[in-house]
PASEBA-1860 file (N, C-alpha, C; in nm, 3 decimals):
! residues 55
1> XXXXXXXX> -4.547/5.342/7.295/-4.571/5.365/7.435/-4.720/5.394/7.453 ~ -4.786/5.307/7.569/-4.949/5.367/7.605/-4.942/5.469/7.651 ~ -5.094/5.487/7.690/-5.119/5.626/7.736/-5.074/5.583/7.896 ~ -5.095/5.445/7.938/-5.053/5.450/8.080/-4.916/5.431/8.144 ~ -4.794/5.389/7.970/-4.701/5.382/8.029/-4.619/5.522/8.029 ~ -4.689/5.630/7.957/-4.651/5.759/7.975/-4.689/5.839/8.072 ~ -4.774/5.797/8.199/-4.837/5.857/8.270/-4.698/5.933/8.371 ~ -4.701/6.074/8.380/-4.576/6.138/8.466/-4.498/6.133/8.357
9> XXXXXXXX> -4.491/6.180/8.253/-4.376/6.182/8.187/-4.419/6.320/8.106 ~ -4.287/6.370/8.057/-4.337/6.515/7.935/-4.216/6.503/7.833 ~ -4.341/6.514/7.699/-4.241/6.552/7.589/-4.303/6.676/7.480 ~ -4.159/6.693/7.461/-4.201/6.820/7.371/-4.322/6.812/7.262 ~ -4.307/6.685/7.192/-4.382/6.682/7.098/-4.445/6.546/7.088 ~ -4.589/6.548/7.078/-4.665/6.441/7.076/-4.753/6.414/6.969 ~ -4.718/6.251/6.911/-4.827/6.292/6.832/-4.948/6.154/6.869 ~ -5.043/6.218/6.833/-5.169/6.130/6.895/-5.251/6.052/6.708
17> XXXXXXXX> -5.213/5.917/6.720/-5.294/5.824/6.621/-5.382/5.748/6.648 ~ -5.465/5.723/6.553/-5.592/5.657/6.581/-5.670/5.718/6.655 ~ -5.704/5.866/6.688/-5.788/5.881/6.783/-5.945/5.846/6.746 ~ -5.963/5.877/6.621/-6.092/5.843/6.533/-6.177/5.757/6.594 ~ -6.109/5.666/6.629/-6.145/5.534/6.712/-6.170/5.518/6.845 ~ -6.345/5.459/6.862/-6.358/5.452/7.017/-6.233/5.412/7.117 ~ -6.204/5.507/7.232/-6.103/5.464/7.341/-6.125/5.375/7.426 ~ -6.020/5.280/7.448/-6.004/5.162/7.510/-6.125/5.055/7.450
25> XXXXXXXX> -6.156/5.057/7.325/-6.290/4.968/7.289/-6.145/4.882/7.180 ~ -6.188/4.750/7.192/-6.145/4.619/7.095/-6.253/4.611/7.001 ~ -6.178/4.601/6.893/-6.264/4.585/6.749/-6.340/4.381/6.797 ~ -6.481/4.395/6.763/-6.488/4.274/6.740/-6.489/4.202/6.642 ~ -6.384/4.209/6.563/-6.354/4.116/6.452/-6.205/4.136/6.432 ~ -6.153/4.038/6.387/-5.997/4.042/6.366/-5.991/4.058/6.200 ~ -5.854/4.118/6.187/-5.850/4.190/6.059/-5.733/4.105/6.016 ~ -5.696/3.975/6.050/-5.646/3.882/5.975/-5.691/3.750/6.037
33> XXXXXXXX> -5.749/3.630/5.965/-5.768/3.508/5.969/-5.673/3.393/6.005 ~ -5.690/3.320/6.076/-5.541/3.217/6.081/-5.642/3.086/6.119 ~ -5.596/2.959/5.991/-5.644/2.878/5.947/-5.554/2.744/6.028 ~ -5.577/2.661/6.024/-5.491/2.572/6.071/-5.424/2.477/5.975 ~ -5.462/2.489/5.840/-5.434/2.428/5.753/-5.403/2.530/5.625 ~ -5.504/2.609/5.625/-5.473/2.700/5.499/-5.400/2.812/5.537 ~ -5.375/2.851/5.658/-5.275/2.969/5.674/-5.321/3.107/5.757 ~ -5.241/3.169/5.660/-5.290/3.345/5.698/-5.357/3.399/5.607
41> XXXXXXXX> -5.446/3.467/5.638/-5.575/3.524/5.535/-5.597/3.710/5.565 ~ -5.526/3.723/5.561/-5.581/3.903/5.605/-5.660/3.950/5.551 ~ -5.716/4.016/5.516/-5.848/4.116/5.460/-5.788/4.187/5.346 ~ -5.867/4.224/5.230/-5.813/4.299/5.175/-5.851/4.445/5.150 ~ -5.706/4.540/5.092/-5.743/4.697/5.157/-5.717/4.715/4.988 ~ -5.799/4.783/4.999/-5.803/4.915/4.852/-5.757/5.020/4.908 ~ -5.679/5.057/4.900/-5.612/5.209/4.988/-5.634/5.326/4.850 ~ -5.683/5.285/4.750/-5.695/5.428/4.624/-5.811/5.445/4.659
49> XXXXXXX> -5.880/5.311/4.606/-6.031/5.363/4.646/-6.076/5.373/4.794 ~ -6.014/5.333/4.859/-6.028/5.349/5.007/-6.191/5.266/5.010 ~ -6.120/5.121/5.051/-6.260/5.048/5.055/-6.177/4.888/5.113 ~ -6.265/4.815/5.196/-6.196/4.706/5.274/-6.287/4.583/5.237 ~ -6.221/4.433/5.214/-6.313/4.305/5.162/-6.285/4.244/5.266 ~ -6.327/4.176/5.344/-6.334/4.068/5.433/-6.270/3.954/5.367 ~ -6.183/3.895/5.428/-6.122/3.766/5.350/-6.227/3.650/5.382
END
């Protein structure tokens, strides 16, 4: 649910993700590739070392 489709509404418990991240801003780059021939390409994540490769 957005923040605008909750607007007038209450709940006990909320939890708020991604705030880290500029509000209402679109990343300009997409974090998966789509080829017309070669496919799907997503990026790759190191989640130990916490580190990201561009496909």
């Amino acid at each position: 649910m957005t923040i605008h489709k909750s607007k007038g509404l209450e709940f006990p418990i909320v939890f708020l993700t991604g705030i880290g991240k500029g509000f209402n801003k679109r990343s300009n780059y997409a974090q998966v590739l789509f080829h017309k021939e070669l496919g799907i390409c997503p990026d790759y994540v190191n989640l130990e070392k916490r580190y990201k490769h561009n496909s």
